[in-house]
MARLUM-244152 format. One record per residue (C-alpha): residue in three letters; x, y, z. Coordinates in pm, whole numbers, plus 50000, padded with zeros to 5 digits. Last residue first. Layout:
N
alaXYZ ...
***
This chain:
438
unk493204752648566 unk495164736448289 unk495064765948086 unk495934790048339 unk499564765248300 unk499754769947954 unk499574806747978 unk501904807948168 unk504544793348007 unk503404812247721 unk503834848347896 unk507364828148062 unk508794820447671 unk507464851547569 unk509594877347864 unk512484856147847 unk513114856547498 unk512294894247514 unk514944903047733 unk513054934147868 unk515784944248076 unk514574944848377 unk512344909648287 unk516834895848232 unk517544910548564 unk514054897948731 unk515484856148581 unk518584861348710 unk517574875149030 unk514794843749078 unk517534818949037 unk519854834749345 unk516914840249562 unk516104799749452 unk520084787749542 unk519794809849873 unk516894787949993 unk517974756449947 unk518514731249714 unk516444695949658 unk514414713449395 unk511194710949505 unk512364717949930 unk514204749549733 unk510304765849678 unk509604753950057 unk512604771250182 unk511924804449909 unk508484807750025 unk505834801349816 unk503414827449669 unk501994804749456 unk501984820549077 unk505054846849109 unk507324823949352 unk505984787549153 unk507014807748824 unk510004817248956 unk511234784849057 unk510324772948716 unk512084802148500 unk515334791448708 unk514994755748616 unk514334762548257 unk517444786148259 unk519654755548414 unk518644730348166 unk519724738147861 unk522994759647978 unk523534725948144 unk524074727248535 unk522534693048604 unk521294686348956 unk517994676448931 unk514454690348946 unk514884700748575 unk516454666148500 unk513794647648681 unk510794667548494 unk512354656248173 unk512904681947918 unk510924693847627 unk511234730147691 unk507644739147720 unk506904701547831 unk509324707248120 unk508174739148221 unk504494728248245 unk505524699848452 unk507144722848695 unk504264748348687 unk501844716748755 unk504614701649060 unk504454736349237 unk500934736849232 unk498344760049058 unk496684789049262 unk492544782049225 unk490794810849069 unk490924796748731 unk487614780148681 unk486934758248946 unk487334789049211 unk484854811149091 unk484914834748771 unk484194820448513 unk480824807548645 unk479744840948777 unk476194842548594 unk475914806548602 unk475874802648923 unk473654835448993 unk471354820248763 unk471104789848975 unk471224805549347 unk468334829449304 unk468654870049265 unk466604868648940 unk468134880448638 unk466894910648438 unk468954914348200 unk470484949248274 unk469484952148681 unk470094919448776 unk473034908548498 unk474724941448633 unk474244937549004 unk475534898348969 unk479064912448785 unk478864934849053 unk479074915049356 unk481704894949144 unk484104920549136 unk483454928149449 unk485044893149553 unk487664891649251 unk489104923449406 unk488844910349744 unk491324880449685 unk491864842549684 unk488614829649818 unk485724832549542 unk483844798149578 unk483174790849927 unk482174830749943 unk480314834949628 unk478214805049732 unk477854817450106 unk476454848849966 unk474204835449696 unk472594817249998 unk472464848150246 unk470114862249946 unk471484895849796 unk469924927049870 unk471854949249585 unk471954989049669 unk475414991149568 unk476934999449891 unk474954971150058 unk476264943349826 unk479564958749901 unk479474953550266 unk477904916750251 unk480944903050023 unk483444916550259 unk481304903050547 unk481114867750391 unk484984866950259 unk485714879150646 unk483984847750765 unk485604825050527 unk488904836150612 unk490754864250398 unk493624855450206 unk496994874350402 unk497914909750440 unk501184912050610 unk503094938750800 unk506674953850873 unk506854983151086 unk510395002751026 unk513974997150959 unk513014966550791 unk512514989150481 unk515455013450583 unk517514975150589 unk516254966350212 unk516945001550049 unk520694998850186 unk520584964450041 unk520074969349690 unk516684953949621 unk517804929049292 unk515024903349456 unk512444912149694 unk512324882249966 unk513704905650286 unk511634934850203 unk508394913450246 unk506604903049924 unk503314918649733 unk504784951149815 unk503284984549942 unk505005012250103 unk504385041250344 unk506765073250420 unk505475095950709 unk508205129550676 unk510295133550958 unk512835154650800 unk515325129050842 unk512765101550727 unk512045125450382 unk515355131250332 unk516365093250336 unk513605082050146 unk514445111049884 unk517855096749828 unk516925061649869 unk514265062849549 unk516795082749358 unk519075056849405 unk516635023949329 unk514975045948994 unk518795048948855 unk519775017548910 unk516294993248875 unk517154963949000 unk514244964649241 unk512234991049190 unk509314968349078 unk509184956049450 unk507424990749540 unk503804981949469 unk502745006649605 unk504015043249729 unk502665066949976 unk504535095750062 unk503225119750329 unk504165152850428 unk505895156850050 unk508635180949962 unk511245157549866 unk508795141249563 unk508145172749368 unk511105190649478 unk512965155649300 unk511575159648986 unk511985197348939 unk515335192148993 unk516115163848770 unk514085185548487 unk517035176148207 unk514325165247958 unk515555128447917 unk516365128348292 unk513055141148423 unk511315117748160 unk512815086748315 unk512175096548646 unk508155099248565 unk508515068048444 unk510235050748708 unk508215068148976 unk505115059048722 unk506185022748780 unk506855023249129 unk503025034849246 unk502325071049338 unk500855086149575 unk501995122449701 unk500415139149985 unk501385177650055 unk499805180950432 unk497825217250470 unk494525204050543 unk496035179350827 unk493325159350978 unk491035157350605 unk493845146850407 unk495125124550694 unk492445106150662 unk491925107650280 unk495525096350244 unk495635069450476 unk492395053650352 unk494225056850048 unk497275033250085 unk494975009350295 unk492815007449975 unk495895002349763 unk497474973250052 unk493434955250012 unk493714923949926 unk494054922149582 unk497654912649490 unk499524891749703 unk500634905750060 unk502784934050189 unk502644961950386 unk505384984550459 unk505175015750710 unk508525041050754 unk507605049550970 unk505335035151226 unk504135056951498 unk505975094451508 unk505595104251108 unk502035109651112 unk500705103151451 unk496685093351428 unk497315085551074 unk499945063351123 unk498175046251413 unk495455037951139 unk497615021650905 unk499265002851166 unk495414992551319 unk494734980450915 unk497664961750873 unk496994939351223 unk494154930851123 unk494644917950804 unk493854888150791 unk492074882951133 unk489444906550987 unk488284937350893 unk486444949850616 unk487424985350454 unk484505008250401 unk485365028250751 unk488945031950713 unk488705048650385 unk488735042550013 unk485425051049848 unk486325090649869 unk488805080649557 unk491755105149637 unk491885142749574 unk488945152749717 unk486425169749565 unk486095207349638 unk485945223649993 unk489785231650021 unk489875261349814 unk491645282250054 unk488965305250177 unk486585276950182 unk488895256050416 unk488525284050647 unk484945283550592 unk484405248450689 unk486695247250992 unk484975279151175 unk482585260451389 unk485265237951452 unk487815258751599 unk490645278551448 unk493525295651618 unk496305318151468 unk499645317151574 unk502245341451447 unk505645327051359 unk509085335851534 unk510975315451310 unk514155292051469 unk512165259751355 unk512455240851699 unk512905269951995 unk510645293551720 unk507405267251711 unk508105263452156 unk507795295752210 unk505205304851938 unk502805278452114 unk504035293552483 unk502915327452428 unk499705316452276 unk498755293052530 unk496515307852836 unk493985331752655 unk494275318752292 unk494435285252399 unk491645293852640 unk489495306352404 unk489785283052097 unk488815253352347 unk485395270652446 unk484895274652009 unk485495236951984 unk487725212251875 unk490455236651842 unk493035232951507 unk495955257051490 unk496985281151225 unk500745286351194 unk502095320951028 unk505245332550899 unk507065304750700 unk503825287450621 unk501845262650883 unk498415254050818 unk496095231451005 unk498385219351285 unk496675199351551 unk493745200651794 unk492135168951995 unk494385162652285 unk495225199652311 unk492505214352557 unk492045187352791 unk494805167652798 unk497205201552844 unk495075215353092 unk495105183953287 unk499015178153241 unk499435211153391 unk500775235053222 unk505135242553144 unk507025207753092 unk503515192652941 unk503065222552706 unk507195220052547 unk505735182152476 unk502995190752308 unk504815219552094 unk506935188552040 unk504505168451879 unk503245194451697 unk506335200351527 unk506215166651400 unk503125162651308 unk503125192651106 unk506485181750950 unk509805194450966 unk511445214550699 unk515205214950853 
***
């Protein structure tokens, strides 16, 4: 079995605690790890040159112990401290730019009671790769933060674990990049690529769903990478439970594991998101403007920054002065009265109707016409993809419940799968209608 760093440090802890004294063991091991680990050699992390001696002195013997009891190869151990970090990584061409954007990390990412409890999962998984939390999903609408949270991971446990293979990807190059495996018979090559990783990070993972081919290769290489206790962490903009076309061995290894939201942020989190990226470009913005942006702008980060730089780019290329009524104007497509507001259930529903020229109390009735049915099923996903409702309150318009709307919302995402173009322009237009009204 190719077990992970984490993993096989975790037990070369725990073969330490059952041989040393705990105190020796907290002391000299709490803050090293494995750097590098090949078929024939493991080089270990020390905090400091003092540490490196003693392991070496006192440790050794019992390090390769414990590596050959769990991998069966009698490895030799090699010790690196801190003072020695940055030219090892030279030798190995490890000092260049990183591989993920350097902007995403724990430290630039805003906290608050939205997503809280995301952020301390994220970090845990870091701390113990493949022991806390795995497989990880977050989920929440679009713009809050799950990609960030994707890469903060990466770049942390880029830098903790030198020799980790990280793969990110997001569901719709997986699907690609499938698709062009198949077509040019490189199945193999394909799944080495993704069966070999430390860490897998992958967003927006709802996309899979009823997708055949992309759904079973996904579970094959879920499964192999969980066995071989491999980290695996997921984005969605919906919990496993409310993706539709999911088959349902996929579903359970989801709920399997640490489930989390990411939610709006509050007012005060809006204000120190808004705050934090003024500073990182450099902008002193008034606490004024900042209170306007953030009664205005409250449905994602994205749009947030966004609009911190929108304001940095009228200053500094036209010249505008940092004062509440050019800033207005400056971002006035972009705040809440303009489009940022989440329609209601009973707008997408009228806007349905008027598409298809039916009355609103047919489509929230209880007539199974081949007329009416369809509209009714694009409506209820509409509200799902546009609100963010939940399935009982989505049924509550409808007079049906729950099961009735998952059922809807599968029809319509089979016919999207397969790029039923009627579909596709009758809900683009749909839509558009309803941004119009906004």
């Amino acid at each position: 079995m190719n077990y992970s760093n984490a993993y096989v440090w975790a037990k070369v802890i725990s073969y330490l605690d059952e041989r040393m004294s705990p105190g020796i063991v907290s002391t000299y091991f709490d803050q090293s790890y494995i750097l590098e680990m090949t078929d024939q050699k493991m080089t270990v992390y020390a905090p400091s040159e003092f540490c490196k001696e003693v392991i070496e002195r006192r440790c050794l013997g019992y390090i390769r112990d414990a590596v050959q009891e769990l991998t069966g190869q009698d490895k030799n151990i090699e010790v690196v401290c801190e003072e020695e970090l940055e030219e090892f990584r030279k030798a190995r061409g490890q000092n260049g730019k990183p591989r993920f954007n350097p902007q995403y990390t724990f430290e630039s990412f805003v906290v608050g009671p939205s997503n809280r409890f995301a952020y301390n999962a994220a970090l845990a998984v870091t701390d113990k790769p493949a022991e806390a939390y795995n497989p990880l999903f977050i989920y929440g609408p679009s713009g809050l933060g799950k990609t960030h949270l994707l890469y903060a991971i990466a770049n942390r446990i880029q830098k903790n674990y030198l020799d980790f293979n990280i793969i990110y990807i997001n569901s719709e190059q997986f699907t690609n990049e499938l698709i062009t495996a198949l077509r040019e018979a490189r199945n193999v090559e394909f799944r080495k690529k993704y069966r070999n990783a430390d860490l897998l990070l992958m967003d927006d993972v709802q996309f899979i769903g009823g997708k055949a081919s992309t759904e079973q290769e996904f579970f094959h290489t879920f499964n192999e990478l969980f066995e071989g206790r491999k980290q695996i962490v997921v984005t969605s903009d919906r919990p496993p439970s409310e993706i539709a076309l999911l088959a349902d061995r996929l579903r359970t290894r989801f709920e399997g594991g640490l489930i989390c939201d990411i939610i709006p942020p509050d007012y005060e989190t809006r204000m120190a998101i808004i705050q934090n990226k003024a500073n990182s470009l450099g902008l002193d913005l008034p606490g004024e403007i900042c209170n306007y942006i953030a009664e205005n702008i409250t449905n994602n980060v994205r749009s947030l920054e966004g609009t911190v730089n929108i304001i940095k780019a009228y200053h500094e290329l036209n010249g505008m002065p940092l004062d509440l009524p050019n800033v207005s104007r400056a971002i006035k497509d972009m705040y809440m009265d303009s489009g940022h507001s989440l329609p209601t259930a009973a707008l997408i529903i009228a806007e349905v109707s008027r598409f298809y020229s039916i009355e609103e109390n047919l489509l929230r009735g209880r007539l199974k016409s081949n007329n009416v049915v369809m509209p009714r099923q694009i409506a209820m996903y509409l509200i799902r993809e546009l609100t963010h409702q939940s399935y009982k309150v989505i049924g509550r318009e409808f007079g049906r419940d729950h099961t009735t709307v998952i059922s809807s919302l599968q029809k319509v995402e089979a016919l999207l799968a397969k790029n039923d173009k009627e579909t596709m322009d009758n809900i683009r237009d749909i839509t558009a209608n309803i941004n119009s009204k906004l």
